[in-house]
C-alpha positions in Angstrom: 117.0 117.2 117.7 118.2 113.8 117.6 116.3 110.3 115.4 116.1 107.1 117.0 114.7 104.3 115.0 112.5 102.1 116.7 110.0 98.9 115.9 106.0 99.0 116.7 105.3 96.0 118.8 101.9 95.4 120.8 101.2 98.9 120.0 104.6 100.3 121.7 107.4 101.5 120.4 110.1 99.8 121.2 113.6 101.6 120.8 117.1 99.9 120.2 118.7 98.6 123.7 120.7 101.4 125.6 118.3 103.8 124.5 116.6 105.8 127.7 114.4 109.1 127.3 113.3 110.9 130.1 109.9 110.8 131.5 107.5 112.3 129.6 109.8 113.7 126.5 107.6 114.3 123.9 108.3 112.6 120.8 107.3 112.4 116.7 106.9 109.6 115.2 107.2 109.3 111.5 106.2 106.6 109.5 107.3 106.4 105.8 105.1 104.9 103.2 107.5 102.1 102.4 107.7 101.0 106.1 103.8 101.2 106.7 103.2 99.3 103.5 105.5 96.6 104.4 104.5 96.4 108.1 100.6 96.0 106.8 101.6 93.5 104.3 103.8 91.8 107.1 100.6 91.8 109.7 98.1 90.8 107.0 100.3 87.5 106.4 100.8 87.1 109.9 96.8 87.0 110.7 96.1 84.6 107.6 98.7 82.1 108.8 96.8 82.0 112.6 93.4 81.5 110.8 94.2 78.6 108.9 92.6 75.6 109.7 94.5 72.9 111.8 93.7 69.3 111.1 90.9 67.6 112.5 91.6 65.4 115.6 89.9 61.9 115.5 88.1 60.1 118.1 88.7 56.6 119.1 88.1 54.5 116.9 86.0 51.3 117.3 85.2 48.5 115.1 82.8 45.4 115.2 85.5 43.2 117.0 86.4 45.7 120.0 82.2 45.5 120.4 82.3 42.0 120.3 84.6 41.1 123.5 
């Protein structure tokens, strides 16, 4: 039996380059507490900073002189 560590992307593993496993190996995948608690801390900060508000974007402006021409 051999390890590999790889990095969850887009709901993938993705395993360091060079890396090639035949077609339909089946695998584990084990997860230690640290890891999960860091990669949920990690998403959750990630979401927040996408949802934050952006500033608002004005409209021309016109005033009483730009009316008057």
């Amino acid at each position: 039996m051999r390890a590999f560590k790889g990095i969850v992307r887009e709901g993938r593993v993705e395993l360091p380059e060079g890396v090639r496993l035949p077609e339909g190996t089946t695998v584990t995948v084990t997860v230690g507490e640290a890891e999960l608690l860091r990669a949920t801390f990690r998403a959750a900060l990630r979401r927040n900073a996408q949802r934050r508000s952006r500033g608002r974007r004005l409209g021309p402006v016109y005033t009483a002189a730009h009316d008057a021409e």
